[in-house]
MIDOSE-1310 file (N, C-alpha, C; in nm, 2 decimals, decimal comma, always signed):
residues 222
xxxx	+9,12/+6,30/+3,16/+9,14/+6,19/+3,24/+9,01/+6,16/+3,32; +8,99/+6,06/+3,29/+8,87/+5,97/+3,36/+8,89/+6,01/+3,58; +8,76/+6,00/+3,63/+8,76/+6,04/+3,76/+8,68/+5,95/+3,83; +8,66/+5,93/+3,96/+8,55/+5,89/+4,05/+8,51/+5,99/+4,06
xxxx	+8,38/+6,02/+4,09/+8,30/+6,13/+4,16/+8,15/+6,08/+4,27; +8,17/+6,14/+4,35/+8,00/+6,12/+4,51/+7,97/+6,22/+4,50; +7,88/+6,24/+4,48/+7,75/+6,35/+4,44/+7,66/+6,27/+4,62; +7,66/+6,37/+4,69/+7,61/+6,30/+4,83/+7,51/+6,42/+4,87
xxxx	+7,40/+6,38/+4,92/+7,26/+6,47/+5,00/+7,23/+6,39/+5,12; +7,11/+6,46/+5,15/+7,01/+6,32/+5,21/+6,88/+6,28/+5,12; +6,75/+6,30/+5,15/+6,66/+6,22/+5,06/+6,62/+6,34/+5,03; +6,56/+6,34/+4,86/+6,49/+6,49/+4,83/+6,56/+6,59/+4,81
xxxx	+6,69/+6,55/+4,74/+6,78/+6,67/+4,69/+6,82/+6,67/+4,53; +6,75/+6,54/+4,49/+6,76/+6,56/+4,34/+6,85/+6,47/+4,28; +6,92/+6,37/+4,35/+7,02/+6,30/+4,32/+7,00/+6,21/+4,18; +6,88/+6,14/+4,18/+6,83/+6,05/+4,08/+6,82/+6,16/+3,96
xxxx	+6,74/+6,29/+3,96/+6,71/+6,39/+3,86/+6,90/+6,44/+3,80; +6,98/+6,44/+3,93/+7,08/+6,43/+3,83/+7,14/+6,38/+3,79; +7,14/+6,27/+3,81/+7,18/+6,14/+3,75/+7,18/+6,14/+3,58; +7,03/+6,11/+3,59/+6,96/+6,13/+3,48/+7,02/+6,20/+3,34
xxxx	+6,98/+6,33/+3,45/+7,03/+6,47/+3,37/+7,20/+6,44/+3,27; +7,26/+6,36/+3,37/+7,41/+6,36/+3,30/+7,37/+6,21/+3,21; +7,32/+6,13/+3,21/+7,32/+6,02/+3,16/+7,25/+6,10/+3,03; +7,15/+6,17/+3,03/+7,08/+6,21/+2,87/+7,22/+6,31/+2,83
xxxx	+7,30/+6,40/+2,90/+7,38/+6,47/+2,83/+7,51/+6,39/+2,78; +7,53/+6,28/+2,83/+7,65/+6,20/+2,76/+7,59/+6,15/+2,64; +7,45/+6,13/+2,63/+7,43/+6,02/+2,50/+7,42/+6,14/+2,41; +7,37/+6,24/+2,45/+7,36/+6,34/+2,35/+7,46/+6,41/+2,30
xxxx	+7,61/+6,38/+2,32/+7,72/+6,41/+2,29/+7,76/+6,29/+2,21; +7,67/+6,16/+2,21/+7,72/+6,03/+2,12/+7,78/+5,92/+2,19; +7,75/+5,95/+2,33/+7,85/+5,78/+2,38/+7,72/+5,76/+2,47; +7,75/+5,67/+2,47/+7,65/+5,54/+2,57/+7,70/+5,55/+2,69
xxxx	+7,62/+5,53/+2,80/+7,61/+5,54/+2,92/+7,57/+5,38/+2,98; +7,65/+5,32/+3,11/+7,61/+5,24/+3,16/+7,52/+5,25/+3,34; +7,41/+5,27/+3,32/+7,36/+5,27/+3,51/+7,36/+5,13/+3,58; +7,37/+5,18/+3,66/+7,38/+5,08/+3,82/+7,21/+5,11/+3,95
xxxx	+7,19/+5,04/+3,95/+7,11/+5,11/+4,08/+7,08/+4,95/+4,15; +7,05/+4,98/+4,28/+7,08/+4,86/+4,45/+6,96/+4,79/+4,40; +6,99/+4,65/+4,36/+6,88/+4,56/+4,35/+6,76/+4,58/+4,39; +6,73/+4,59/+4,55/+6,60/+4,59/+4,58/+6,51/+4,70/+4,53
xxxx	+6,57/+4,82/+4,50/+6,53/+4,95/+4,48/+6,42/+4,95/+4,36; +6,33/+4,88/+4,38/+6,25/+4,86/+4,26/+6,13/+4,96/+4,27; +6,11/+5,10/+4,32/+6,00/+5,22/+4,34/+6,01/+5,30/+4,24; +5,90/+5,33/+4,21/+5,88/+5,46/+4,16/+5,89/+5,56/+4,19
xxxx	+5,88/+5,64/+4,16/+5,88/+5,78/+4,24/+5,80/+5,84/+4,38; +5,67/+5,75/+4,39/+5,65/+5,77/+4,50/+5,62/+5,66/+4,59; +5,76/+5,57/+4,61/+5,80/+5,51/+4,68/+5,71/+5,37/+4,63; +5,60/+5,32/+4,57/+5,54/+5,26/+4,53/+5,64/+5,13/+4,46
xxxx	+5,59/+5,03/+4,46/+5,64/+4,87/+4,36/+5,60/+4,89/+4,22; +5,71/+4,90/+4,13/+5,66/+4,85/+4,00/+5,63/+4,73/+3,96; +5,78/+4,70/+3,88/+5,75/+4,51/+3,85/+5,89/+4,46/+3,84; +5,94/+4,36/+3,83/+6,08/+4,34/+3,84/+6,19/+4,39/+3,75
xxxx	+6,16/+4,48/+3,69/+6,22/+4,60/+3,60/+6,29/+4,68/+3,68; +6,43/+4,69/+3,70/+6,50/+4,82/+3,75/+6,51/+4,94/+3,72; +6,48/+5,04/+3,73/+6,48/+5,20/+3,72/+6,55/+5,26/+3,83; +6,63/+5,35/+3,74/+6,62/+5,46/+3,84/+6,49/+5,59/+3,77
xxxx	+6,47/+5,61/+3,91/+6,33/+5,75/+3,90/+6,33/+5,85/+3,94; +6,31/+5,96/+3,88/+6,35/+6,10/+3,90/+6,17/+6,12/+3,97; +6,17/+6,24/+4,09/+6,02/+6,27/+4,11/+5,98/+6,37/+4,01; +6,05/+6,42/+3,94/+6,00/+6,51/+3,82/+5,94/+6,33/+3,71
xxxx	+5,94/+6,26/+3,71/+5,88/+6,20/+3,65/+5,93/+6,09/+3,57; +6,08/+6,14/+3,53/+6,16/+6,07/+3,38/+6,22/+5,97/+3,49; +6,24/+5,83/+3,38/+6,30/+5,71/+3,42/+6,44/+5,68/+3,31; +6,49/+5,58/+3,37/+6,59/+5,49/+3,26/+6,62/+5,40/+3,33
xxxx	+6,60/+5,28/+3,24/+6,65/+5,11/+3,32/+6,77/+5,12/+3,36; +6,77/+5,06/+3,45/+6,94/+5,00/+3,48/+6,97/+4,89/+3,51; +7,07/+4,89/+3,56/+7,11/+4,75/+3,59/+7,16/+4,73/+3,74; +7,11/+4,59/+3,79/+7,12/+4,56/+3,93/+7,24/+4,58/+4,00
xxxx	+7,28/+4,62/+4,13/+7,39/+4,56/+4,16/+7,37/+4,51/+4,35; +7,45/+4,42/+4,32/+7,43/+4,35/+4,53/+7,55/+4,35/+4,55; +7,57/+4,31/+4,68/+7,71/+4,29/+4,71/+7,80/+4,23/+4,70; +7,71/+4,14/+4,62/+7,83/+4,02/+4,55/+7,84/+4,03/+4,39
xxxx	+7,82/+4,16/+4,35/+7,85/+4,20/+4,21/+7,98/+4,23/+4,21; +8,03/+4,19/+4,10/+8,18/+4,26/+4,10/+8,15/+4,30/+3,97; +8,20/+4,44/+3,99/+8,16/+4,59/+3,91/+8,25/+4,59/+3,80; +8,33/+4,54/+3,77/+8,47/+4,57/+3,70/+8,35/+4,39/+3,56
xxxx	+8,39/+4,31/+3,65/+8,30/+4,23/+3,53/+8,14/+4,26/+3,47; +8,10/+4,32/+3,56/+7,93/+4,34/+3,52/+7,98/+4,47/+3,42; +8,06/+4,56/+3,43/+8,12/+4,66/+3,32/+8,18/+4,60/+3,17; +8,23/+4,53/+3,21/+8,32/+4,46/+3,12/+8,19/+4,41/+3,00
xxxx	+8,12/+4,30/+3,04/+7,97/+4,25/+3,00/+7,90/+4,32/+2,97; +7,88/+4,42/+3,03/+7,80/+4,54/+2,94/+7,84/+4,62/+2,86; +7,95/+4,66/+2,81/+8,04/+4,70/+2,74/+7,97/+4,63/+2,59; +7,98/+4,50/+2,62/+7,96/+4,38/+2,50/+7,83/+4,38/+2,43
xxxx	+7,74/+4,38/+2,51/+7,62/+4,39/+2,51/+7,54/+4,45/+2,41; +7,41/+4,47/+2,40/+7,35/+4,53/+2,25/+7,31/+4,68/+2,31; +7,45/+4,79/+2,35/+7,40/+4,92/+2,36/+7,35/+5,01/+2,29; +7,26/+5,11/+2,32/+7,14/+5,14/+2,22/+7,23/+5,27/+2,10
xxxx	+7,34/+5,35/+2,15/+7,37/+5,43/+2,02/+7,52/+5,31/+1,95; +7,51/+5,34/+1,83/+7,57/+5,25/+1,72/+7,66/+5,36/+1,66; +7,74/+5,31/+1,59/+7,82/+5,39/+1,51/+7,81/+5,36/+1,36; +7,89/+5,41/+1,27/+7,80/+5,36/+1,12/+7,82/+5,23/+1,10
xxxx	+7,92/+5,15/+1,15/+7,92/+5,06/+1,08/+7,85/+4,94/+1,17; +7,75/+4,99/+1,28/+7,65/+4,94/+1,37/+7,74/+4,88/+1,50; +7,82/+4,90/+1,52/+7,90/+4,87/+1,66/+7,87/+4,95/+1,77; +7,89/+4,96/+1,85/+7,79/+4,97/+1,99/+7,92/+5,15/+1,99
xxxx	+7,88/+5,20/+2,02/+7,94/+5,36/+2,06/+8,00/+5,37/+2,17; +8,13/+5,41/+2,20/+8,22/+5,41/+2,34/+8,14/+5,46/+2,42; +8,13/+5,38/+2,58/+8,06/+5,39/+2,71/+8,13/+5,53/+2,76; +8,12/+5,63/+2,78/+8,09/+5,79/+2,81/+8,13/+5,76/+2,97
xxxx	+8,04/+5,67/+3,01/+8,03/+5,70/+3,19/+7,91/+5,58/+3,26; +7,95/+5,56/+3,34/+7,91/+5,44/+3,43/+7,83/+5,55/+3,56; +7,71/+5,50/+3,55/+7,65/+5,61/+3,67/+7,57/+5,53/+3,74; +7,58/+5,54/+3,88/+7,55/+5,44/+4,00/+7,45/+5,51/+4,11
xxxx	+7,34/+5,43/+4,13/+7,27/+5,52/+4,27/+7,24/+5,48/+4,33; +7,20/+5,50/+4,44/+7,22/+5,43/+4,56/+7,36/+5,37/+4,61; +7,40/+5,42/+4,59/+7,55/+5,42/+4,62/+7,59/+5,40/+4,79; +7,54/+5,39/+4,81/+7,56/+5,40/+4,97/+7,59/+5,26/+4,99
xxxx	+7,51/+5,16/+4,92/+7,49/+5,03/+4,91/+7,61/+4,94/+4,83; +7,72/+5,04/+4,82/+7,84/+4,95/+4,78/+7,92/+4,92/+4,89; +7,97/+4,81/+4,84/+8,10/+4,75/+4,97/+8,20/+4,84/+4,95; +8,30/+4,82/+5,02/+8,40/+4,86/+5,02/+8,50/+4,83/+4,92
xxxx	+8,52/+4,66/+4,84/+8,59/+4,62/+4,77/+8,49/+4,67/+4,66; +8,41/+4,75/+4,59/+8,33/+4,74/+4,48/+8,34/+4,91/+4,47; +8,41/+5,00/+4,60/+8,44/+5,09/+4,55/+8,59/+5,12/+4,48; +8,65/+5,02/+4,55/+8,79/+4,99/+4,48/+8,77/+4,95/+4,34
xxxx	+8,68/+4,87/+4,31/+8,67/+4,81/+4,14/+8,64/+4,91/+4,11; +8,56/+5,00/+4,11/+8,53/+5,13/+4,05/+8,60/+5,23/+4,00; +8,68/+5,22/+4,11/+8,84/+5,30/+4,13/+8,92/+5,25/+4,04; +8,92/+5,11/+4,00/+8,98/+5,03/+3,89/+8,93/+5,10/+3,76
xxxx	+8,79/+5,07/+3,72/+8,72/+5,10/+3,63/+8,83/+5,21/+3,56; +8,80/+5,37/+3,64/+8,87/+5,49/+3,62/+9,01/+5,47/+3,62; +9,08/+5,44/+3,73/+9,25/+5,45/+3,65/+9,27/+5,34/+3,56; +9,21/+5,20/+3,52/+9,27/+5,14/+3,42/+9,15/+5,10/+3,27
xxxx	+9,04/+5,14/+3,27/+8,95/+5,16/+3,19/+8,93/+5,29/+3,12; +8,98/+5,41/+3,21/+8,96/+5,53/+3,16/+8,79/+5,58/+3,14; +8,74/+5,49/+3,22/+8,58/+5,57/+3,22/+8,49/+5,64/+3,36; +8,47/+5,75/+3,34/+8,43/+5,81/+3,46/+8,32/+5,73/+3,49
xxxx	+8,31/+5,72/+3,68/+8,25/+5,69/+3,74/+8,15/+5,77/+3,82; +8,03/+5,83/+3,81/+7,96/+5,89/+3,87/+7,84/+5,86/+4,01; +7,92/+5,84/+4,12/+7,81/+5,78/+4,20/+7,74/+5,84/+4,28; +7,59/+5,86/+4,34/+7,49/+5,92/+4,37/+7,45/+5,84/+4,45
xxxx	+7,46/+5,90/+4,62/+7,43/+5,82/+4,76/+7,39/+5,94/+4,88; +7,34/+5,87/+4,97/+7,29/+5,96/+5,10/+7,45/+5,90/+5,19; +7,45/+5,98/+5,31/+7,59/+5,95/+5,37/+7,56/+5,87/+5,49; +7,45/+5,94/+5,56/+7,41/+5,82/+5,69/+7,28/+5,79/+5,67
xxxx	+7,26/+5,65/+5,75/+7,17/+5,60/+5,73/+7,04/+5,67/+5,85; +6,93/+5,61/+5,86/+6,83/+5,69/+5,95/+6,85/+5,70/+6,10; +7,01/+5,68/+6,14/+7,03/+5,68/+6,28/+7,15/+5,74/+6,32; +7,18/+5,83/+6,18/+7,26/+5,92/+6,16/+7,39/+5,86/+6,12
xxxx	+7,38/+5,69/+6,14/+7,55/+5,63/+6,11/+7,56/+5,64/+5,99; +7,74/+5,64/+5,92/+7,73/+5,62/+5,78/+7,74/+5,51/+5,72; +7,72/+5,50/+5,59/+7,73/+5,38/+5,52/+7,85/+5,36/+5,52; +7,87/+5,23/+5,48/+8,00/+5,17/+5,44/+8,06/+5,25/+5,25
xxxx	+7,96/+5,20/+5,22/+7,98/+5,30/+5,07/+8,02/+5,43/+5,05; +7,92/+5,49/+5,11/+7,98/+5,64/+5,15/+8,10/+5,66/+5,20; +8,11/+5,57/+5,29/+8,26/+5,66/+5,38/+8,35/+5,59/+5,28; +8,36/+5,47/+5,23/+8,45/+5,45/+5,13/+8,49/+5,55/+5,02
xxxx	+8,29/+5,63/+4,96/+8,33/+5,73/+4,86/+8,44/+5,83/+4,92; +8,38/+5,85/+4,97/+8,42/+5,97/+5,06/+8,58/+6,02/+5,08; +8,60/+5,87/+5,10/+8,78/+5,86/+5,06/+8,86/+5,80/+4,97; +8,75/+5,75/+4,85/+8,86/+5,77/+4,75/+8,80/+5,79/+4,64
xxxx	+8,71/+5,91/+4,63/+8,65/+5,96/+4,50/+8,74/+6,11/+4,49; +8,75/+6,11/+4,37/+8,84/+6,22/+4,33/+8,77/+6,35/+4,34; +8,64/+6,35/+4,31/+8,57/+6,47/+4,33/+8,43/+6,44/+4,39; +8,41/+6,51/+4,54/+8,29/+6,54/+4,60/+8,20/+6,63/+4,60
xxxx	+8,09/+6,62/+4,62/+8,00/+6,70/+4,50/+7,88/+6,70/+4,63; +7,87/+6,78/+4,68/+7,76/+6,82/+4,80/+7,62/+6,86/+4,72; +7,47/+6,82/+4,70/+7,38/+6,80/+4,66/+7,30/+6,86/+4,76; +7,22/+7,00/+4,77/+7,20/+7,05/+4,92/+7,05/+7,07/+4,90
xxxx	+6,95/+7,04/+4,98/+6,82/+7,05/+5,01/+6,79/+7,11/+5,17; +6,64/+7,13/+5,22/+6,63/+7,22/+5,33/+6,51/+7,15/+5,39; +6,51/+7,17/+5,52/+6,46/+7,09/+5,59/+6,33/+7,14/+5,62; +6,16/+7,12/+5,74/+6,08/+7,20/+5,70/+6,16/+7,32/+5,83
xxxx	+6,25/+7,33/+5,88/+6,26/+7,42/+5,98/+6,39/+7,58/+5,86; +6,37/+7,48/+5,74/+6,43/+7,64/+5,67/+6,62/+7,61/+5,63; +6,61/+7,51/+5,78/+6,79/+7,49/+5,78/+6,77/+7,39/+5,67; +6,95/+7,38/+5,61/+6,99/+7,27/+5,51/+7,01/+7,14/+5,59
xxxx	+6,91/+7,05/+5,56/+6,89/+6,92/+5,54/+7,03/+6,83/+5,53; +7,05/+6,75/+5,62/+7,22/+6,68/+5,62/+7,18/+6,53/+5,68; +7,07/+6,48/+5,73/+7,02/+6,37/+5,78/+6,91/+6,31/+5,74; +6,85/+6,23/+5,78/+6,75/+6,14/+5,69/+6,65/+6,09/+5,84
xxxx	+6,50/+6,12/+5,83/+6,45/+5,99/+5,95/+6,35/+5,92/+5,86; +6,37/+5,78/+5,95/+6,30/+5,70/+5,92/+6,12/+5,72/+5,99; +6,04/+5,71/+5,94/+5,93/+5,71/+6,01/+5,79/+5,62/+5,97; +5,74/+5,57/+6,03/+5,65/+5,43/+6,07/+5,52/+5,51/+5,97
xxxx	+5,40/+5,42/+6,00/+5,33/+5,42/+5,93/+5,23/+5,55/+6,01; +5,25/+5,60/+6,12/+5,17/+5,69/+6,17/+5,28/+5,78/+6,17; +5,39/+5,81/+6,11/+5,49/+5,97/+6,09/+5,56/+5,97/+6,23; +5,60/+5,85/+6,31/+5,67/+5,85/+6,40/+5,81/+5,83/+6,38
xxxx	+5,88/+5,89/+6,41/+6,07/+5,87/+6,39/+6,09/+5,77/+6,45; +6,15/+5,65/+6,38/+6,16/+5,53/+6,45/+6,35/+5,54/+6,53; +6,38/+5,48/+6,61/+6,53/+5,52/+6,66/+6,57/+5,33/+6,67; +6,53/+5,26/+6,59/+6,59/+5,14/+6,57/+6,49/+5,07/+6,45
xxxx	+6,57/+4,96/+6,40/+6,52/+4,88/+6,28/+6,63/+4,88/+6,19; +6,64/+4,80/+6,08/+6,75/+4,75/+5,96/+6,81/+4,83/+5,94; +6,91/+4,81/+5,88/+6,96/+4,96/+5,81/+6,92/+4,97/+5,71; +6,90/+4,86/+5,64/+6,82/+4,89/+5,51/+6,70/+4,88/+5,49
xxxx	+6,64/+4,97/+5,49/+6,50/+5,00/+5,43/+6,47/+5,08/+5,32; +6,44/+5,01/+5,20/+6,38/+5,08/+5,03/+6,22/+5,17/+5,10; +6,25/+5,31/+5,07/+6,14/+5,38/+5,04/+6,14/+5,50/+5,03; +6,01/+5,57/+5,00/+6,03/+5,67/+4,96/+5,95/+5,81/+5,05
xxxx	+5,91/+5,88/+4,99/+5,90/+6,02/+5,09/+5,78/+5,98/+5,21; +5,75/+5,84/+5,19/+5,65/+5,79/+5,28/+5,69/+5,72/+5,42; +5,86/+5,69/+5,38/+5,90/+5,63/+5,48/+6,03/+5,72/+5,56; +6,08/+5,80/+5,46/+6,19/+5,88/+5,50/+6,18/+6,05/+5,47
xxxx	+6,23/+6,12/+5,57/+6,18/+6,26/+5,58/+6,33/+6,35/+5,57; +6,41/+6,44/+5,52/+6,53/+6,47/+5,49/+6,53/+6,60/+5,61; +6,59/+6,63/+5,70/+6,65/+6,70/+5,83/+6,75/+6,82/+5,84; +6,74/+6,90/+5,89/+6,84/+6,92/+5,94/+6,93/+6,83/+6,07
xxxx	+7,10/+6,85/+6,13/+7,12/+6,77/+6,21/+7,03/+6,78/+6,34; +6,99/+6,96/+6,39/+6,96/+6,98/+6,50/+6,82/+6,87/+6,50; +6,71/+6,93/+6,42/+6,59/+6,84/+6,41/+6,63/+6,67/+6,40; +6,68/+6,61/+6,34/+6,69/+6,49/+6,38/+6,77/+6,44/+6,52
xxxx	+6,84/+6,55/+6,59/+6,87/+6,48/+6,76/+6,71/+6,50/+6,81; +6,65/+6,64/+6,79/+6,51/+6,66/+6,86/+6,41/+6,55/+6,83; +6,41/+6,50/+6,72/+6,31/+6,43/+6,69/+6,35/+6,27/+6,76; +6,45/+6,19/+6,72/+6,46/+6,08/+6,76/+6,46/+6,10/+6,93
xxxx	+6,49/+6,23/+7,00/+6,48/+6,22/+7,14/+6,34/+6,27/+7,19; +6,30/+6,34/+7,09/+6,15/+6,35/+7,15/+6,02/+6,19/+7,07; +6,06/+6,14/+7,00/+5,99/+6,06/+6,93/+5,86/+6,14/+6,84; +5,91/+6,26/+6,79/+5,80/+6,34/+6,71/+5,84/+6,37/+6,62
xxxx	+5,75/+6,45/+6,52/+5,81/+6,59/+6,44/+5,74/+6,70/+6,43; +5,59/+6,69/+6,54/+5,51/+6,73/+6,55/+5,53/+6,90/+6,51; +5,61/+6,98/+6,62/+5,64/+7,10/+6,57/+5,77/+7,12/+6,49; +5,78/+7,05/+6,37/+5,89/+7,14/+6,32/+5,92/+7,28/+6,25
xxxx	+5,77/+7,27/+6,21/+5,79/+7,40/+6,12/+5,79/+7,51/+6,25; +5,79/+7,53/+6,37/+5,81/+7,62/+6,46/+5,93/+7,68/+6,51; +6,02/+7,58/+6,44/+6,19/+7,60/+6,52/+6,23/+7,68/+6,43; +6,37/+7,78/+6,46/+6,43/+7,93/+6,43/+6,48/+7,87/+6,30
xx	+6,52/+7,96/+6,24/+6,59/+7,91/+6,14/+6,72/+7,98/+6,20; +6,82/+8,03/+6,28/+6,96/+8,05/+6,27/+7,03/+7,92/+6,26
């Protein structure tokens, strides 16, 4: 039986690399895979612009195109259409090979109603849904996506990385072009290890209250 699943970190836990990882292990069992990733997210790995080609990007290096999604995508039709589409494994008689799994990143960046279509996808499509998001944004609030996964994906999947003070990493800061923790601006900002630094919770109250990160590698690890 087909499932929702949130696979959730902060930045620098691997999320894209597993993405990936399951999207080459479904095709290599013979079904086609459909990805998703957040319109603007057009970086490479090291946070850099490509070209108006969507990827997702692993920092180990490997890519695969995907396909856009905004907030006015409805997921259940951009599925449906892709389904139709000229998918790359065939069967003998050249027909496109059953879709395996629909895998989404940046996930954080879904509405509310597009986690429901999702939710649709799996109980009346029967195709797993695998989605790959951070939980709050750089001021510790959560996404709307998130807390939606959060409550109605069938299986949550904790993605754990370590901060430089040794503790596990659960927060995200945003920081400026001189490595300062900014404590206001959009919520959305696309970037990469140049713009966002992954925390523990203690270090991100210290830093947004001290406006530094200057000593982190000095704090205890208990």
């Amino acid at each position: 039986m087909a499932k929702l699943f949130f696979y959730y970190s902060t930045m620098n836990a691997g999320k894209s690399t597993n993405l990936l990882q399951a999207s080459h292990n479904y095709k290599e069992r013979g079904f086609n895979t459909i990805l998703f990733n957040f319109y603007a997210d057009n970086r490479a790995a090291d946070g850099q612009l490509v070209n108006t080609e969507l990827y997702i990007t692993s920092r180990l290096g490997i890519r695969e195109k995907a396909n856009p999604f905004a907030s006015n995508t409805n997921m259940i039709e951009a599925v449906k259409e892709l389904q139709q589409s000229d998918l790359p494994l065939k069967d003998e008689q050249g027909n496109n090979r059953p879709v395996g799994a629909i895998l989404i990143d940046e996930a954080q960046f879904l509405t509310p109603e597009q986690v429901k279509q999702l939710s649709d996808i799996v109980d009346f499509m029967n195709i797993p849904v695998l989605c790959y998001g951070i939980r709050t944004d750089f001021l510790g609030e959560p996404f709307a996506g998130s807390a939606w996964l959060l409550a109605w994906a069938d299986e949550i999947v904790e993605l754990k990385t370590i901060c430089a003070t040794g503790k596990k990493a659960t927060f995200v800061l945003r920081l400026d072009e001189n490595g300062v923790p900014q404590s206001k601006g959009e919520k959305v900002q696309i970037g990469g290890n140049n713009v966002y630094v992954a925390v523990s919770r203690k270090l991100h109250k210290e830093a947004l209250a001290n406006g530094t990160l200057e000593n982190a590698q000095y704090h205890d690890f208990e």
